[in-house]
C-alpha positions as MATLAB code, in Angstrom:
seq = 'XXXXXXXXXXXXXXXXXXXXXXXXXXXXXXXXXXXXXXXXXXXXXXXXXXXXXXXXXXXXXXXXXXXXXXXXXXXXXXXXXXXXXXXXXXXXXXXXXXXXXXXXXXXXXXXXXXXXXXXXXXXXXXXXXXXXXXXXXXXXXXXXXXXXXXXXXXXXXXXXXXXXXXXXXXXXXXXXXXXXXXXXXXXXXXXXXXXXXXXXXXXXXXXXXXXXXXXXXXXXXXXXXXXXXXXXXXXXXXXXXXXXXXXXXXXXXXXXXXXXXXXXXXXXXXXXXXXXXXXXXXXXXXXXXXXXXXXXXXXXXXXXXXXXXXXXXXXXXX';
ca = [
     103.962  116.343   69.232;
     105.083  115.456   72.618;
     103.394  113.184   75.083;
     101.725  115.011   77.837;
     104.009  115.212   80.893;
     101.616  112.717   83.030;
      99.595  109.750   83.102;
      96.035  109.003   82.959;
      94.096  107.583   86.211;
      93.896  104.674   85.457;
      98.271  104.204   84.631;
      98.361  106.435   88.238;
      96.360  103.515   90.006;
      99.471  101.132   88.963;
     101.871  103.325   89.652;
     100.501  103.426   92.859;
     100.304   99.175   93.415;
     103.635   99.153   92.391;
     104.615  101.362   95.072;
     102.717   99.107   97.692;
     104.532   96.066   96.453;
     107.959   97.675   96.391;
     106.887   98.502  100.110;
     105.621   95.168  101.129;
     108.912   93.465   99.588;
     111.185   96.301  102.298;
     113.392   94.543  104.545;
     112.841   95.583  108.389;
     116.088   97.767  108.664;
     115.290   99.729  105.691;
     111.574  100.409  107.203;
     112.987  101.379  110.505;
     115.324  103.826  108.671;
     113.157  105.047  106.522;
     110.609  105.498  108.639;
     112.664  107.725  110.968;
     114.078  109.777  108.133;
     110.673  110.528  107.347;
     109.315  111.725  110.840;
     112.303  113.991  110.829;
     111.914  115.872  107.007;
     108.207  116.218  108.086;
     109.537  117.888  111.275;
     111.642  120.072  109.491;
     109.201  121.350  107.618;
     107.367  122.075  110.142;
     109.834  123.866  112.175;
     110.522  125.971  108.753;
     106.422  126.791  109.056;
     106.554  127.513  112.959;
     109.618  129.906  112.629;
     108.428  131.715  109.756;
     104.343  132.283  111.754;
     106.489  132.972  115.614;
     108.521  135.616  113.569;
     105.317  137.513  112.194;
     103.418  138.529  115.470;
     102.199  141.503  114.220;
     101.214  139.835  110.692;
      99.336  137.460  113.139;
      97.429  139.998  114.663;
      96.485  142.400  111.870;
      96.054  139.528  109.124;
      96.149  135.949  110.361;
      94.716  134.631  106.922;
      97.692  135.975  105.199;
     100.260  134.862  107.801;
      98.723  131.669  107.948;
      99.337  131.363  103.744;
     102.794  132.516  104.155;
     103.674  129.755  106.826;
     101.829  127.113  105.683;
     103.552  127.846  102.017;
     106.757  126.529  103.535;
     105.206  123.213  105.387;
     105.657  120.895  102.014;
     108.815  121.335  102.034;
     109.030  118.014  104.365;
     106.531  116.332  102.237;
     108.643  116.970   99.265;
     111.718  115.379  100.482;
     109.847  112.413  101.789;
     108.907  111.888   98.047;
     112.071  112.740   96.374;
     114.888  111.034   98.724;
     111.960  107.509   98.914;
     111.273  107.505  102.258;
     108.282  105.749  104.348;
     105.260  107.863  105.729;
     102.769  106.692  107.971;
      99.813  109.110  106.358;
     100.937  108.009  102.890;
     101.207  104.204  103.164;
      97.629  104.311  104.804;
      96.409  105.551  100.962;
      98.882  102.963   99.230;
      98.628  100.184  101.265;
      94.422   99.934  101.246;
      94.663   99.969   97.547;
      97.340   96.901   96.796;
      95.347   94.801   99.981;
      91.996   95.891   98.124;
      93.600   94.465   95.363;
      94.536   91.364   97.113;
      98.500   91.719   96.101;
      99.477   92.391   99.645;
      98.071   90.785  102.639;
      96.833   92.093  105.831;
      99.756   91.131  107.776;
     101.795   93.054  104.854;
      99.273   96.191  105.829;
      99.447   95.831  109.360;
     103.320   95.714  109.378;
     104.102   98.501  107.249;
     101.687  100.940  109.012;
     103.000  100.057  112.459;
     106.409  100.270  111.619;
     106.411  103.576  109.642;
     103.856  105.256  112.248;
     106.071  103.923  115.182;
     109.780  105.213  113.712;
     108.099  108.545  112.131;
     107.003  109.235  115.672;
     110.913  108.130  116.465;
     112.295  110.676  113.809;
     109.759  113.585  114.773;
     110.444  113.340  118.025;
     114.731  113.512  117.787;
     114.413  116.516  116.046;
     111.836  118.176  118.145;
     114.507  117.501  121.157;
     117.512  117.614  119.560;
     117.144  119.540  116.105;
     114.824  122.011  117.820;
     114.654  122.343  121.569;
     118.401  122.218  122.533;
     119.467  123.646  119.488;
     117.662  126.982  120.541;
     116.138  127.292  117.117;
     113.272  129.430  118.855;
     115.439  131.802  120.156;
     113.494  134.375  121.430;
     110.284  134.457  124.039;
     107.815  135.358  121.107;
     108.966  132.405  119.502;
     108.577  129.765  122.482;
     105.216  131.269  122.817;
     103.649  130.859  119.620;
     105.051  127.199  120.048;
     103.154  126.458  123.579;
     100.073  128.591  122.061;
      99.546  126.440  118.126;
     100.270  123.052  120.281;
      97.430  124.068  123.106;
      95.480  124.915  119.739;
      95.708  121.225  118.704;
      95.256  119.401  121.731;
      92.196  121.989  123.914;
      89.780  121.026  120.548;
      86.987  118.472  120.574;
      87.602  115.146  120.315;
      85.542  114.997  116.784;
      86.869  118.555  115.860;
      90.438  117.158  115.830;
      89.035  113.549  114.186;
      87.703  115.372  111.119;
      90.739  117.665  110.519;
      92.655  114.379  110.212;
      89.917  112.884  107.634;
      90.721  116.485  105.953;
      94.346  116.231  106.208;
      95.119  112.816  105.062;
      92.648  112.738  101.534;
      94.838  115.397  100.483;
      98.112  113.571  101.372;
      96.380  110.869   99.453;
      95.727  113.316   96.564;
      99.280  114.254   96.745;
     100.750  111.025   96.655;
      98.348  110.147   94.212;
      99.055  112.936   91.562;
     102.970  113.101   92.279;
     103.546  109.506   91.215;
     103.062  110.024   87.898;
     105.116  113.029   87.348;
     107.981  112.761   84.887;
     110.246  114.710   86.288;
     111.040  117.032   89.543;
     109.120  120.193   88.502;
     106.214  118.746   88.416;
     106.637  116.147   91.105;
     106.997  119.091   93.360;
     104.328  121.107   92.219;
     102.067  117.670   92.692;
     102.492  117.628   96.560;
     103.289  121.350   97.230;
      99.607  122.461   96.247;
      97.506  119.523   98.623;
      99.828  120.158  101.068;
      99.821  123.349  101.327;
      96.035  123.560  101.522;
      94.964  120.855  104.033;
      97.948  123.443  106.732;
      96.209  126.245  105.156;
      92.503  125.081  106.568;
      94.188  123.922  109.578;
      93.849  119.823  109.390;
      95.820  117.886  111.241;
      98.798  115.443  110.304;
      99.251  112.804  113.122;
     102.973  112.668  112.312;
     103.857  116.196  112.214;
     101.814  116.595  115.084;
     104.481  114.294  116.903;
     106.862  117.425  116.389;
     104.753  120.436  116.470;
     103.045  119.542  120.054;
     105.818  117.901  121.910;
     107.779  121.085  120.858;
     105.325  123.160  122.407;
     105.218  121.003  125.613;
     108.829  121.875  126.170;
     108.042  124.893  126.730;
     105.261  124.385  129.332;
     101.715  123.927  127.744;
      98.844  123.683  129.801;
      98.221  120.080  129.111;
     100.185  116.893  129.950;
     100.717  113.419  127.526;
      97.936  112.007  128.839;
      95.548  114.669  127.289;
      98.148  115.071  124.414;
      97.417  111.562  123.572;
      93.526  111.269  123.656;
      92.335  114.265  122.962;
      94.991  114.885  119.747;
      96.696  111.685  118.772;
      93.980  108.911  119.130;
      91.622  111.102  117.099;
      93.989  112.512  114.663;
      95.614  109.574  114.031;
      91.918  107.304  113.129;
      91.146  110.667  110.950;
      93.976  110.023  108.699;
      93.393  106.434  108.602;
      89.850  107.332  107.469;
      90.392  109.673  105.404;
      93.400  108.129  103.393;
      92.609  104.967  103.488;
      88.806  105.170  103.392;
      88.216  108.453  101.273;
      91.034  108.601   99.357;
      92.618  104.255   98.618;
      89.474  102.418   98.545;
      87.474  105.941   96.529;
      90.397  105.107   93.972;
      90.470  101.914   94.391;
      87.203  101.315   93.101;
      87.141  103.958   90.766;
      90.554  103.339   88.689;
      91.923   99.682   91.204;
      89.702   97.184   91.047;
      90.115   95.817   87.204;
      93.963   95.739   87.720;
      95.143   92.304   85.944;
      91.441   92.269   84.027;
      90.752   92.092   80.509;
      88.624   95.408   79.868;
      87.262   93.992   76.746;
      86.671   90.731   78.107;
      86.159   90.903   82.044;
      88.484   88.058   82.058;
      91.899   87.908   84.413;
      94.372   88.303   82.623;
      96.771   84.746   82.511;
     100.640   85.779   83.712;
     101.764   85.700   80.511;
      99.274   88.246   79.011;
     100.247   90.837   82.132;
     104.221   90.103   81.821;
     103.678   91.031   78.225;
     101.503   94.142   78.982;
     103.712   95.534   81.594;
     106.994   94.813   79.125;
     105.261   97.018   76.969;
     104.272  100.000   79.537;
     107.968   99.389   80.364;
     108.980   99.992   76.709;
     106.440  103.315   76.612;
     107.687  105.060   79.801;
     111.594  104.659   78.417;
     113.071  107.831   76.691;
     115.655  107.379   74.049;
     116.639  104.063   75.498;
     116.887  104.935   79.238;
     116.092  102.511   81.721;
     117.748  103.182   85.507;
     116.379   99.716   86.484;
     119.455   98.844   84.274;
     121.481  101.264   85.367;
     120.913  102.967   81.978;
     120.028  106.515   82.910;
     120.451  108.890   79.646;
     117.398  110.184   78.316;
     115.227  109.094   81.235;
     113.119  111.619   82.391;
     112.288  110.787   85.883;
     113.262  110.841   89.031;
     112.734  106.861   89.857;
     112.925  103.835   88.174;
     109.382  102.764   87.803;
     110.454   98.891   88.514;
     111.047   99.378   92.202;
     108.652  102.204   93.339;
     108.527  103.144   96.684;
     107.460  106.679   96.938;
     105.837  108.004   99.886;
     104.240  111.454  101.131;
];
């Protein structure tokens, strides 16, 4: 019978170091570039979502739950492509970094450097293709259009200060449960599916993503909202952006952490560490069990290997 398509927790929580370790080891010109790439697929996706909700006023009106569904149904698309062309986000790394520091195989420095860099160029990326992709493009080409943009970016910045720090708690524990379940998936099918359902719900409930809010509000302020970058950044960013921290770092990394992290390199049946040679010769073997029919990309062997990575140098991120 065949293996499930999937991995327990517990193989998930590696998966996940192993991602932090492959982002620790990045070289500064590959963060800054893939840090911008990944502010700009989140911004396309949500340009996808804003074109799709300006072009349904009347849905709006008559039945804003369903409009809302239909929009937010296309937002992951950005998410996905941040995931399947291994790209940095800032959201993401806040959930895989916390767990490989927790775990005391990346430092704080290591922490500090990849969040500042990938928050820094994402906001770099969103906001090129909010000015260039988006603005002078004309992509909202019509006045109902440039209105629903002023009116959803006055919607996230005229909120309460907490109000807008919660929805980024909200948001970011399902990016972490995203990036989380998506790691483990063998192939694309389900890799998509992984991040396409959390991501769709936290738009769906209206949380807020600090990086896509880096598009979806300076868009919006283009076209002459009723607040300036001063408000934009205290009453949306500041608060947004320690709501994701909390909530993927907090909630989601150190909640898994503990749960499925913490015994990483320990002998279960002992509560022992495990001496370097025991845990070269237990991840040789996990090696030799995620291999199909001989396939190993990591050595440029690709038949039979059903996945989209090679699980040596892991550096997914949502």
């Amino acid at each position: 019978m065949d293996k499930a398509n999937g991995h327990p927790p517990q193989e998930l929580a590696r998966l996940v170091s192993r991602a932090g370790l492959a982002k620790a080891r990045l070289g500064y010109p590959e963060y800054v570039i893939k840090s911008f790439l990944g502010g700009v697929f989140i911004s396309l996706g949500a340009l996808a979502d804003l074109v799709v909700a300006a072009g349904a006023p009347g849905l709006r009106e008559s039945n804003p739950g369903v409009a809302t569904m239909l929009a937010a149904f296309i937002f992951p698309m950005g998410f996905v492509l941040v995931i399947l062309c291994n790209v940095e986000l800032a959201t993401s790394n806040m959930f895989v970094m916390i767990i490989t520091t927790l775990q005391r195989k990346t430092s704080i420095w290591d922490l500090t450097k990849n969040w500042v860099i990938s928050y820094t160029f994402n906001l770099a990326g969103c906001l090129f293709f909010a000015g260039f992709l988006a603005w002078w493009s004309d992509t909202l080409d019509s006045d109902t259009a440039t209105a629903y943009a002023v009116t959803q970016a006055e919607g996230r910045v005229n909120v309460q200060w907490s109000v807008n720090l919660l929805r980024g708690v909200g948001c970011n524990w399902l990016v972490a449960l995203a990036f989380f379940l998506s790691i483990g998936s063998k192939d694309y099918i389900s890799k998509i599916y992984s991040i396409w359902i959390p991501i769709w719900v936290f738009v769906l409930l209206g949380y807020q993503h600090s990086i896509a809010n880096f598009f979806l509000v300076p868009i919006g302020m283009f076209y002459g909202t009723n607040f300036g970058t001063g408000k934009f950044i205290y009453q949306s960013v500041i608060p947004v952006t320690l709501g994701n921290i909390i909530g993927g770092s907090l909630f989601g990394g150190a909640a898994f952490w503990y749960l499925y992290g913490r015994n990483e390199g320990i002998d279960s049946s002992t509560g022992q560490p495990l001496n370097a040679q025991q845990q070269d010769k237990d991840t040789k073997k996990m090696e030799k069990d995620r291999r199909v029919n001989g396939g190993d990309p990591g050595r440029g062997q690709t038949d039979g290997f059903q996945g989209p990575y090679d699980r040596n140098n892991m550096v997914d991120a949502v």
